[in-house]
C-alpha positions as CSV (number, residue, x, y, z in Angstrom):
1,X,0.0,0.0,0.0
2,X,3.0,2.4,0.8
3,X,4.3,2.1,-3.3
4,X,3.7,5.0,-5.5
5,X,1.6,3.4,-8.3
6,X,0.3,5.3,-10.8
7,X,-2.0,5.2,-13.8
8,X,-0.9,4.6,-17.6
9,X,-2.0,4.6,-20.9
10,X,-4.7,7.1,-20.6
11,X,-5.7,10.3,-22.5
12,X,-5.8,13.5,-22.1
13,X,-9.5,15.1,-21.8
14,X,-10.7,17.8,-24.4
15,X,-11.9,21.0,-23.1
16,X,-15.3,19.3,-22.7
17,X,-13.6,15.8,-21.2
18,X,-14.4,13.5,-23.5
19,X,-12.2,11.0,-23.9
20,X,-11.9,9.8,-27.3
21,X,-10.6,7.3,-29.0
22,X,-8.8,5.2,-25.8
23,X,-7.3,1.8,-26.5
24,X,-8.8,-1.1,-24.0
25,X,-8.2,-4.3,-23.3
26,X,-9.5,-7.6,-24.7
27,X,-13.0,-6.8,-26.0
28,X,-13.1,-2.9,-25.3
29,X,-10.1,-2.3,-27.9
30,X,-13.0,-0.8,-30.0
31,X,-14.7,1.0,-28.1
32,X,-14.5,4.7,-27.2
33,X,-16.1,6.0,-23.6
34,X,-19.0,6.8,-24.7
35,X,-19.6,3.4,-25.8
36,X,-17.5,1.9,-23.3
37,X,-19.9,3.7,-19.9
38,X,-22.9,2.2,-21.9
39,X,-21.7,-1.5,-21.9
40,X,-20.6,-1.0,-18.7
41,X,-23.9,0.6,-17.4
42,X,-26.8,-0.8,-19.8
43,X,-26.7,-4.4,-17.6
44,X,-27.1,-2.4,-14.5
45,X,-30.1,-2.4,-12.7
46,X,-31.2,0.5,-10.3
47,X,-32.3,-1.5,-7.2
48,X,-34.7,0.4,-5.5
49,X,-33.9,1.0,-1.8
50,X,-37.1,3.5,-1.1
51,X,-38.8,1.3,1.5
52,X,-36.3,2.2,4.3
53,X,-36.5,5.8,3.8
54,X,-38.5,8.9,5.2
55,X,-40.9,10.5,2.6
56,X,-38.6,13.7,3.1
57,X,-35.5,11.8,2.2
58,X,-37.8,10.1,-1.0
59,X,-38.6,13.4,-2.1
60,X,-35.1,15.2,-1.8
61,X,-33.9,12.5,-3.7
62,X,-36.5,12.5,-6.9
63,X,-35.5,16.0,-6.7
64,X,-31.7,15.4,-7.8
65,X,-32.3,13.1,-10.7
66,X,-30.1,13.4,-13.6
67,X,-32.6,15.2,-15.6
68,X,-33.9,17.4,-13.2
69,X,-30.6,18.4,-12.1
70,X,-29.7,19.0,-15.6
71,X,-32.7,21.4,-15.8
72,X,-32.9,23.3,-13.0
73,X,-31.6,27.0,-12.4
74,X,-28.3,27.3,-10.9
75,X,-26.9,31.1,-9.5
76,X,-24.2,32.9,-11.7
77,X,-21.3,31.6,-9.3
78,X,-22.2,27.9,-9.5
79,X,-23.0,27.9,-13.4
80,X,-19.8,30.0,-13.7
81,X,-17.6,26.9,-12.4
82,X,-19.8,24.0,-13.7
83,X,-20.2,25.7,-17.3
84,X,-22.6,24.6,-20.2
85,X,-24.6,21.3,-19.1
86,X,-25.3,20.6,-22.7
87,X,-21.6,19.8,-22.6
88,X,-21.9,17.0,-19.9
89,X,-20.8,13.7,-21.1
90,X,-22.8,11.4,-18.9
91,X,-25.1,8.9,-20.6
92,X,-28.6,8.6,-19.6
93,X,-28.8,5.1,-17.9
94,X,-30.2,4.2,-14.6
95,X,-27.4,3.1,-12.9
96,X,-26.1,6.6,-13.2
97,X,-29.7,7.3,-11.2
98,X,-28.3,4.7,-9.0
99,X,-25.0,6.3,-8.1
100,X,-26.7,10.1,-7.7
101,X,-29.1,7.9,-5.2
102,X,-26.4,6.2,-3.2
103,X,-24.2,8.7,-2.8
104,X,-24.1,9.5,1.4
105,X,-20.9,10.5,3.1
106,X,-20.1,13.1,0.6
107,X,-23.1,15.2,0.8
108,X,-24.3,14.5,4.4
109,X,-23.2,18.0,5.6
110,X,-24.3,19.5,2.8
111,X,-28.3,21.3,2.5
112,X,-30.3,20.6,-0.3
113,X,-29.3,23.0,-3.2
114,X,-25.3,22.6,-2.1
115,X,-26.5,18.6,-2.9
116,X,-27.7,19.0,-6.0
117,X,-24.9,21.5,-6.7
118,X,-22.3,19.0,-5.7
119,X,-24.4,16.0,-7.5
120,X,-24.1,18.1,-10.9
121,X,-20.4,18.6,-10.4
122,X,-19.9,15.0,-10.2
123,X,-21.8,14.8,-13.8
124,X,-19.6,17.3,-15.2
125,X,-16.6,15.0,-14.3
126,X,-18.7,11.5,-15.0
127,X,-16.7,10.6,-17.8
128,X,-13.1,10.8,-16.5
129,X,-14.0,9.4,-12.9
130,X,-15.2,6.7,-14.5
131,X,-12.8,6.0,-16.5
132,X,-9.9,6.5,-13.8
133,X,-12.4,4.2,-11.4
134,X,-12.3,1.2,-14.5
135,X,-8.2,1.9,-14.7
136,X,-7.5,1.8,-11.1
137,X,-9.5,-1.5,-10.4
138,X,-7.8,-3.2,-12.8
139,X,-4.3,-1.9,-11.2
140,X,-5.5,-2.7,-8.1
141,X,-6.0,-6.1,-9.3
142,X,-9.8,-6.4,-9.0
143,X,-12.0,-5.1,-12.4
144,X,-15.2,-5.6,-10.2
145,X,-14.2,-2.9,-7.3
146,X,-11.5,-0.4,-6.1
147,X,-9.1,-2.4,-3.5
148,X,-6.9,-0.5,-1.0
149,X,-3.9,-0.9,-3.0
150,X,-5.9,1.1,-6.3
151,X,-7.4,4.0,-3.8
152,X,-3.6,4.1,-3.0
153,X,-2.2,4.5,-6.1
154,X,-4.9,6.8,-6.9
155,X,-3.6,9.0,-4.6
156,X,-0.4,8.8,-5.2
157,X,-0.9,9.1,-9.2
158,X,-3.0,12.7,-8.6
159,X,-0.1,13.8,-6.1
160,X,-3.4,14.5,-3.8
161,X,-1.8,14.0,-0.8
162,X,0.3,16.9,1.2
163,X,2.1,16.9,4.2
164,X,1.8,20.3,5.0
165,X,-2.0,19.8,5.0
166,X,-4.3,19.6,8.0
167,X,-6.7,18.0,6.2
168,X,-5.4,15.9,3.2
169,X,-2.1,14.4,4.4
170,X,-1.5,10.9,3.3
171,X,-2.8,8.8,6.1
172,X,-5.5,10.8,6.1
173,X,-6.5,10.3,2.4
174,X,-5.4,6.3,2.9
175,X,-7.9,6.6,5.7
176,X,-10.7,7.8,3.9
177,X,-10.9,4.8,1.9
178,X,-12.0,2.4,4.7
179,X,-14.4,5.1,6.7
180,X,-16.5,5.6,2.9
181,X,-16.4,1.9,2.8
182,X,-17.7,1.7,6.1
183,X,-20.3,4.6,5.7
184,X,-21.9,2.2,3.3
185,X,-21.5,-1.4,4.6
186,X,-21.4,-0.2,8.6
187,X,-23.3,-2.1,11.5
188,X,-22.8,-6.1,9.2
189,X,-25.6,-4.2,6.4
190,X,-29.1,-3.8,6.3
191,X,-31.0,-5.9,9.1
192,X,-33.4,-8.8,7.7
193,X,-36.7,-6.7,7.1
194,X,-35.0,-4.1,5.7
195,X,-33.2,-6.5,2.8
196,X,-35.9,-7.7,2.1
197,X,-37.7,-4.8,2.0
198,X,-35.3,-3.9,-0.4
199,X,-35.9,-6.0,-3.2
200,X,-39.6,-6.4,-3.0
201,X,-40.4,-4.6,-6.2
202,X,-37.4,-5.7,-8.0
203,X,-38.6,-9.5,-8.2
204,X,-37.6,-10.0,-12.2
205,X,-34.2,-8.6,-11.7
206,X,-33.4,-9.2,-8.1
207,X,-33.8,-11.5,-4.8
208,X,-37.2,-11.7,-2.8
209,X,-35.8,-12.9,0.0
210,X,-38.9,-13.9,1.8
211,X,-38.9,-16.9,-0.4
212,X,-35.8,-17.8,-0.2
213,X,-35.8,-18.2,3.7
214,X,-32.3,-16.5,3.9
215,X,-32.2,-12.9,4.5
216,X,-28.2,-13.1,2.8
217,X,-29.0,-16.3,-0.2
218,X,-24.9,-15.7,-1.6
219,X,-23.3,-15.9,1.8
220,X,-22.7,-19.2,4.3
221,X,-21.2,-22.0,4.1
222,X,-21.3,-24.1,0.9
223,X,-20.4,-27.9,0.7
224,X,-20.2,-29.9,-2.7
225,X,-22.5,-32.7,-3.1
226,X,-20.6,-34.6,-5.5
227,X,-17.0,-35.6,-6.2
228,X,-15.4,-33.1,-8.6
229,X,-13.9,-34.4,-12.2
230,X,-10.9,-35.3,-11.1
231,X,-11.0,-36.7,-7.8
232,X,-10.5,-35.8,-4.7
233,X,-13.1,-35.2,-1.6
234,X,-15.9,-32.6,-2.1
235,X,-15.1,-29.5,-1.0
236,X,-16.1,-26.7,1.6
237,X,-16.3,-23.4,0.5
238,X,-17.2,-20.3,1.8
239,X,-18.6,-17.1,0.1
240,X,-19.9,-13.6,1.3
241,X,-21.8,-11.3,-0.8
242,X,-20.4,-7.7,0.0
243,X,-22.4,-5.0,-1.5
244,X,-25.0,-5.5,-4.4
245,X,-22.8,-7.7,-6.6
246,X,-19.2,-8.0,-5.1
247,X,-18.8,-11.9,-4.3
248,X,-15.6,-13.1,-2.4
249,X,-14.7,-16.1,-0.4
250,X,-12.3,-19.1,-0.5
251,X,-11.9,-22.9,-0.3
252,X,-10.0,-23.9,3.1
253,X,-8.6,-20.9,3.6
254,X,-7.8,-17.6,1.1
255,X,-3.9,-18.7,0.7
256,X,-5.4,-22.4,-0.5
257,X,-7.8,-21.3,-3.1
258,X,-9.4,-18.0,-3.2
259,X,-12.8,-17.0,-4.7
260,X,-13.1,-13.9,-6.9
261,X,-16.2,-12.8,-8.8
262,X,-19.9,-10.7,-8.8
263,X,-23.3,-11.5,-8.7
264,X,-25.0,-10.9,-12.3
265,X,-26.9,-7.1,-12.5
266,X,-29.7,-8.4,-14.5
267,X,-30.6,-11.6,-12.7
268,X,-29.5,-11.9,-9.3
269,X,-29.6,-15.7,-9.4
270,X,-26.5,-15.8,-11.5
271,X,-23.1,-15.4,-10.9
272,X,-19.5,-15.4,-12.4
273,X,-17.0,-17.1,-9.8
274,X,-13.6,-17.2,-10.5
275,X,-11.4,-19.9,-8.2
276,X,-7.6,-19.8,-8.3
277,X,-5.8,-22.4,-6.7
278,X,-2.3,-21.4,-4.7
279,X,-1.4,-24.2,-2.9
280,X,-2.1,-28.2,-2.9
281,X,-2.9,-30.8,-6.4
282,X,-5.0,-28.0,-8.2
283,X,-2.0,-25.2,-7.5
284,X,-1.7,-22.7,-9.8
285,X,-4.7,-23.8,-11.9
286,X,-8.1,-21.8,-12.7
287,X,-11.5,-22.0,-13.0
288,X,-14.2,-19.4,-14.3
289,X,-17.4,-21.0,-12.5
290,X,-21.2,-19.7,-13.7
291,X,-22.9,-20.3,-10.5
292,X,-26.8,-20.5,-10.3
293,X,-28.6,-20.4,-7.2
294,X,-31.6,-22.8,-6.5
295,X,-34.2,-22.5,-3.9
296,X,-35.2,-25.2,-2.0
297,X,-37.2,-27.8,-3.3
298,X,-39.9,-27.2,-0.6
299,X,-41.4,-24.5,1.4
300,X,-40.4,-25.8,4.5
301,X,-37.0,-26.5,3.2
302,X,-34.4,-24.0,4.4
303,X,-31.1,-25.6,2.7
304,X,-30.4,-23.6,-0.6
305,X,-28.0,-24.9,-3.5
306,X,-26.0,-23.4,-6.5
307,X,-25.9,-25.3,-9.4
308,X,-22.2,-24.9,-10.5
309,X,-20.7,-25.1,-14.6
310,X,-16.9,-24.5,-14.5
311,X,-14.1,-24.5,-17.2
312,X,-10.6,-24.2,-17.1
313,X,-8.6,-21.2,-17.6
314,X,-5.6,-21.1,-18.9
315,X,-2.3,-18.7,-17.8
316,X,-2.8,-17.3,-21.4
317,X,-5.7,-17.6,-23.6
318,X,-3.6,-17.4,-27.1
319,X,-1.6,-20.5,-25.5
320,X,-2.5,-24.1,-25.6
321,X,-2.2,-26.2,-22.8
322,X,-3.8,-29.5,-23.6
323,X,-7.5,-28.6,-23.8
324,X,-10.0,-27.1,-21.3
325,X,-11.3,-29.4,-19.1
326,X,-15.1,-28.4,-17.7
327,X,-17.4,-29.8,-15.7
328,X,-20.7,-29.7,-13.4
329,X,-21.8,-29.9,-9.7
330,X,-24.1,-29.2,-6.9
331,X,-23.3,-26.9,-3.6
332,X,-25.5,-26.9,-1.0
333,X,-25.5,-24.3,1.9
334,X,-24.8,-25.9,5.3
335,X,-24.1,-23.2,7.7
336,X,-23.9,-19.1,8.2
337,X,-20.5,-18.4,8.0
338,X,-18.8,-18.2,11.6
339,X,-16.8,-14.9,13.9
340,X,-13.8,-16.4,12.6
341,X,-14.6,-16.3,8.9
342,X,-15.7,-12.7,9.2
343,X,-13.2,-11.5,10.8
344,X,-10.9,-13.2,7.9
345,X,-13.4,-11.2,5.3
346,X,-12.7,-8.0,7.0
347,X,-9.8,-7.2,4.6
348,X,-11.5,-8.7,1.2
349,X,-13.4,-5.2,1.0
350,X,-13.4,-2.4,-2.0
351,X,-15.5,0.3,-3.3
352,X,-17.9,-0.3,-5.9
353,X,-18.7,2.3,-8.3
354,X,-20.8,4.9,-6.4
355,X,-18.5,4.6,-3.1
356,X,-15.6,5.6,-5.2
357,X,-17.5,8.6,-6.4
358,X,-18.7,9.5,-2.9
359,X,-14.7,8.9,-1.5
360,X,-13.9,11.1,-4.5
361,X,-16.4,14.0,-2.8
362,X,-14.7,13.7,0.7
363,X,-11.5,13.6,-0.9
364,X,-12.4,17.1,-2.7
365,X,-13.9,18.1,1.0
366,X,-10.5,17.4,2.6
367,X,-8.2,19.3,-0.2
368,X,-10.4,22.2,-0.9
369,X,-12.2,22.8,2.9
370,X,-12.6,26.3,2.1
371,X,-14.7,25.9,-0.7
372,X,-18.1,25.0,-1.9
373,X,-18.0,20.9,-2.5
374,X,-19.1,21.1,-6.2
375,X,-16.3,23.7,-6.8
376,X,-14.0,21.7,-5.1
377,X,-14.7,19.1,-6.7
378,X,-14.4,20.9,-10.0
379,X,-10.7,22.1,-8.8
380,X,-9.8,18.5,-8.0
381,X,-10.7,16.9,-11.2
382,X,-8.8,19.7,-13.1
383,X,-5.8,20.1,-11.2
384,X,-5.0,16.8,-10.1
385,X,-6.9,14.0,-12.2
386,X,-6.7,16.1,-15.2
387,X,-2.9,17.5,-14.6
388,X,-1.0,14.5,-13.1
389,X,-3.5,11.3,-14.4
390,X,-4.2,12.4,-17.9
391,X,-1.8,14.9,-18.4
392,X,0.7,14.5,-20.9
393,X,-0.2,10.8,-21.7
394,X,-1.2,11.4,-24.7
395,X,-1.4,8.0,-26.8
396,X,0.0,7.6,-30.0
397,X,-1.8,6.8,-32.9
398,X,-2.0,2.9,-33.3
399,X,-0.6,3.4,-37.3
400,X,2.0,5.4,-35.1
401,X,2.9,2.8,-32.8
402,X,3.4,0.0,-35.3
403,X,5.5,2.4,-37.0
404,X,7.8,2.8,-33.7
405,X,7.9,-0.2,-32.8
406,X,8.7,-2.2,-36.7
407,X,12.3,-1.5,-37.2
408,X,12.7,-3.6,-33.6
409,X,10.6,-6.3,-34.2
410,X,13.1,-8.7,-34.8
411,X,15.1,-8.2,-31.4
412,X,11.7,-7.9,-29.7
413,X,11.1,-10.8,-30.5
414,X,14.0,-12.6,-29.6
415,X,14.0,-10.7,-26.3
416,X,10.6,-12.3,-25.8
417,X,11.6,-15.2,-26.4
418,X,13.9,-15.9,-24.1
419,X,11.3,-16.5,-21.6
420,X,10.3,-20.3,-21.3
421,X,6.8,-21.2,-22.4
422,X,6.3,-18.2,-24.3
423,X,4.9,-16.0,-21.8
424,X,6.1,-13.2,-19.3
425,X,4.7,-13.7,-16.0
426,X,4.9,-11.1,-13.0
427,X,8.3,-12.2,-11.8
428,X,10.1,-12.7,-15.5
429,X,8.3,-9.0,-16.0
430,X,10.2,-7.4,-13.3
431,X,13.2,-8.9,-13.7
432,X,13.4,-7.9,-17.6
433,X,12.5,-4.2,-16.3
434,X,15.2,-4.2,-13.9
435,X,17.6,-4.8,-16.5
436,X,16.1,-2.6,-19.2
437,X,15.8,0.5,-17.2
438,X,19.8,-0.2,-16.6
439,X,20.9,0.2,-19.9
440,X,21.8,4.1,-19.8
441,X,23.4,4.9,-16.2
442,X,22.5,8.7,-16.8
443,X,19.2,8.0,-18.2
444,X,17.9,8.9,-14.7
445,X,20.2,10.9,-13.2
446,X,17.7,13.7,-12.3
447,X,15.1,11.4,-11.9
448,X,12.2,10.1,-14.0
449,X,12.7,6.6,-14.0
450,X,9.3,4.2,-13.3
451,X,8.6,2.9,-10.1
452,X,8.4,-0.6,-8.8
453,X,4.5,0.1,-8.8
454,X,4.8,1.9,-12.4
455,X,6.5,-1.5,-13.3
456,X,3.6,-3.4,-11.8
457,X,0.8,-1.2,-13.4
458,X,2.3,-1.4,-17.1
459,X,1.8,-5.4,-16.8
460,X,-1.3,-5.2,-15.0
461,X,-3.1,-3.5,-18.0
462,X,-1.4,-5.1,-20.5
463,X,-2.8,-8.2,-19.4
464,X,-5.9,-9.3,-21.8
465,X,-9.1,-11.1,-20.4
466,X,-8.3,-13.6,-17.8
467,X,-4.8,-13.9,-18.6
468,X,-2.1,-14.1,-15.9
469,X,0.6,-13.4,-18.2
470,X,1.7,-11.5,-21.4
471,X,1.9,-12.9,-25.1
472,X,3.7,-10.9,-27.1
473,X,1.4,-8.5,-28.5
474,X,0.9,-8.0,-24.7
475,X,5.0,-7.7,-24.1
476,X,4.4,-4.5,-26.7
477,X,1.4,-3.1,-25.1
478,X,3.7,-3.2,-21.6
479,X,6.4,-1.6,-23.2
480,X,4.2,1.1,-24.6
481,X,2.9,1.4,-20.8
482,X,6.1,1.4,-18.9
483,X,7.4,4.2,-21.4
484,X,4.3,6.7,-21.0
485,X,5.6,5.9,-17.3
486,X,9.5,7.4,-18.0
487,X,9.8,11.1,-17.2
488,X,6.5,11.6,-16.3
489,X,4.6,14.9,-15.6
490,X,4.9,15.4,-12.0
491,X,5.1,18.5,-9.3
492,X,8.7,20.5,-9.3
493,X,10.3,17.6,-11.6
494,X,13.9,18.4,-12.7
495,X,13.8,16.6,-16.0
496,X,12.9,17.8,-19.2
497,X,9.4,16.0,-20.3
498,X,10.1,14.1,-23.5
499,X,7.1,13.5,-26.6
500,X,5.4,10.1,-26.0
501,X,7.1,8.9,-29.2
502,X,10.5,9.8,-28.1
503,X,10.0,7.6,-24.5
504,X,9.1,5.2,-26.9
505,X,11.9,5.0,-29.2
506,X,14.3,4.9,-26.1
507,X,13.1,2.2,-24.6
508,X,13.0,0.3,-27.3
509,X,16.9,1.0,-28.0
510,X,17.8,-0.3,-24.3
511,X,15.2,-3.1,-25.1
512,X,17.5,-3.9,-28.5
513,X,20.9,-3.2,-26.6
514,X,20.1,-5.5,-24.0
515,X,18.9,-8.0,-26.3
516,X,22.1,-8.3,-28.0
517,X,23.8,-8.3,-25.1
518,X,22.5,-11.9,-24.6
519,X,20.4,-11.3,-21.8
520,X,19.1,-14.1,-19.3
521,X,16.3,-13.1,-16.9
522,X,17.1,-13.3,-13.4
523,X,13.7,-14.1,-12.2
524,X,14.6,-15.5,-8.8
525,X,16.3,-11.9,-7.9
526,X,12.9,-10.5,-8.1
527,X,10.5,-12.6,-6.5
């Protein structure tokens, strides 16, 4: 958590913050934002929460929907720093609706028109905070929330954090993470009635838990019915449901086999599991895991099952490995899960989409205390996510890149492949960086060279899919991402910024001169 670890391969915004034309992983390389918040958002459902509020709270809150906030008057001052609405970039789906709604901790000192103020400011700046939300996740190592270690490197990305601050120093913005969390998942959730209270008019998309006879149907104890393919014992597993759609959990314990996945948004029946093995027979193997939940075959019944479908998954999806083996099972729940399992799920937690937004509101509270929250907000996004995050990251035309990076093919390649099986994993990653980033002595000699955690975030979103490690079209994409990370655009730097190009073209040189140098990876030196 204490590692600098920054953002990469990102754009910067136009005037109106649109951000065009960004590269993405596996199946969002074609997409721009616009289209990429809609797939994110058009599976979303808004699940309606009404029943365990005041009619005065109700009616504040129909009061700040996104078109009536986009339509109502606003004093000179306010529309002075949140400019032309008709300019917002925010689509018009309801699980926007649903993070105005859910947004607490943020606004809770704040009176109605500051609110809706603050709420519009946060609409101005949808499209960037969500993007930097979908980056940071996956740096953080988790695409379905924002870990610790992603709010961290946040953080230290933005250069948010300042010593000299009474408010905003850096244990104080690590703090915030766990006190937003908490603000939304305090006192162990919402108490039985008001779950199921919850979800009583969302029966086609959601859980009625009065007929399920479980006021929490994802979380307990789980035990397989049948042997696995592939022998062995059935196993025990056990899984907690945090949030609306965050699933977690493990078999035996987290360092054995940990669980990693999210409840579906349109049918809350479903979910996507997947299991990674660490230690024991199955170590270091996968599987992605569609999990169906069943009720009880009677009324009186209180054991519920999920029907489980699994397939393997390989370290690399562009490399074969023998076949994918799949199979099918039965879990049934036995038990709540215990003190002792709790207490080991109190560090699985993250924010999901609306917490980050309402972490990014106290984090505008605590930098800019003198001001008005939707113009600090407004400073925060353009001085610090703007500046330091997308600032001078601008990416390079793809016809560009394959331009920059053709007259090296040949020793790329040949670098690459000095790595056994055709892949780079984590370890072989940061070993060949260690070495690469050697190759000029006075390359860094007033500073500008990529952190451990810049090392770490260029292979984390080069990664495609599921993979754990990087084929070589994913060795490029790293390179591309550790260069963006050279001589980076940072407060009171004493290096001269170079074009994106130009960090290109240099790494690749050290990558060619260490090639020919007849490099072998030390992996076990970085371990």
């Amino acid at each position: 958590v204490g590692d600098e670890l920054e953002i990469v391969e990102v754009l910067p915004p136009s005037p109106e913050h649109k951000i065009d034309e960004l590269k993405h992983d596996s199946d969002e390389d074609d997409m721009d934002m616009d289209m990429l918040m809609d797939a994110a958002l058009e599976t979303e459902v808004e699940d309606d929460d009404e029943e365990d509020m005041d009619a005065a709270t109700i009616a504040m809150l129909e009061s700040e929907t996104r078109d009536k906030l986009m339509q109502c008057a606003l004093p000179q001052k306010v529309s002075a720093v949140l400019g032309d609405r008709n300019q917002f970039k925010v689509p018009a789906k309801p699980a926007v609706e649903r993070d105005l709604r859910k947004l607490k901790m943020g606004l809770q000192d704040l009176d109605g028109e500051q609110r809706k103020y603050a709420k519009l400011s946060v609409l101005k700046y949808y499209d960037i905070l969500f993007e930097v939300f979908r980056r940071y996740c996956k740096i953080g190592g988790d695409k379905h929330w924002l870990t610790a270690s992603g709010w961290t490197a946040l953080i230290n990305d933005a250069f948010i954090a300042d010593k000299k601050s009474e408010t905003c120093t850096a244990s104080a913005c690590e703090a915030l993470f766990k006190q937003v969390y908490d603000s939304h998942h305090g006192g162990g959730g919402k108490p039985a009635r008001a779950r199921q209270q919850h979800v009583k008019n969302m029966t086609t998309t959601a859980l009625n838990l009065a007929e399920w006879n479980d006021e929490d149907p994802w979380t307990g104890v789980w035990r397989q019915d049948t042997e696995d393919i592939g022998g062995g014992a059935a196993e025990v597993y056990r899984l907690k449901q945090n949030g609306d759609r965050k699933l977690v959990g493990w078999i035996n314990k987290f360092g054995f086999c940990d669980l990693n996945g999210s409840v579906n948004a349109g049918d809350r029946k479903q979910a996507e599991v997947m299991a990674h093995w660490h230690e024991g027979a199955r170590q270091g193997k996968r599987r992605l895991c569609k999990c169906t939940l069943v009720k009880a075959a009677t009324t009186d019944a209180i054991r519920i099952t999920i029907n489980v479908e699994w397939k393997s998954i390989a370290a690399s999806s562009n490399v074969d490995t023998g076949g994918v083996e799949e199979g099918v099972y039965t879990m049934t729940k036995v038990d709540v899960l215990s003190h002792e399992d709790l207490a080991a799920f109190a560090f699985q937690i993250g924010l999901a989409r609306h917490e980050y937004l309402d972490a990014m509101l106290m984090l505008a509270k605590m930098k800019y205390p003198e001001l008005p929250r939707y113009e600090a907000l407004s400073e925060l996004c353009e001085h610090y996510l703007v500046e330091y995050i997308f600032g001078g990251m601008a990416q390079a035309e793809e016809a560009t890149l394959k331009t920059l990076f053709r007259p090296y093919s040949t020793e790329l390649h040949l670098l690459f492949g000095v790595f056994k099986g055709g892949l780079i994993g984590a370890h072989e990653w940061r070993a060949l960086c260690a070495d690469l980033l050697k190759q000029d002595k006075n390359a860094f000699a007033k500073g500008g060279q990529p952190s451990k955690s810049d090392i770490e975030a260029a292979f984390e979103l080069a990664k495609d899919g599921y993979d754990l490690q990087l084929t070589y079209k994913a060795f490029e994409v790293a390179l591309k991402n550790l260069a963006q990370r050279m001589y980076k655009k940072k407060p009171k730097m004493k290096y001269a910024a170079l074009a994106e190009a130009d960090k290109i073209k240099k790494l690749l040189k050290w990558a060619v001169k260490l090639q020919k140098s007849g490099y072998t990876p030390n992996v076990t030196a970085q371990k």
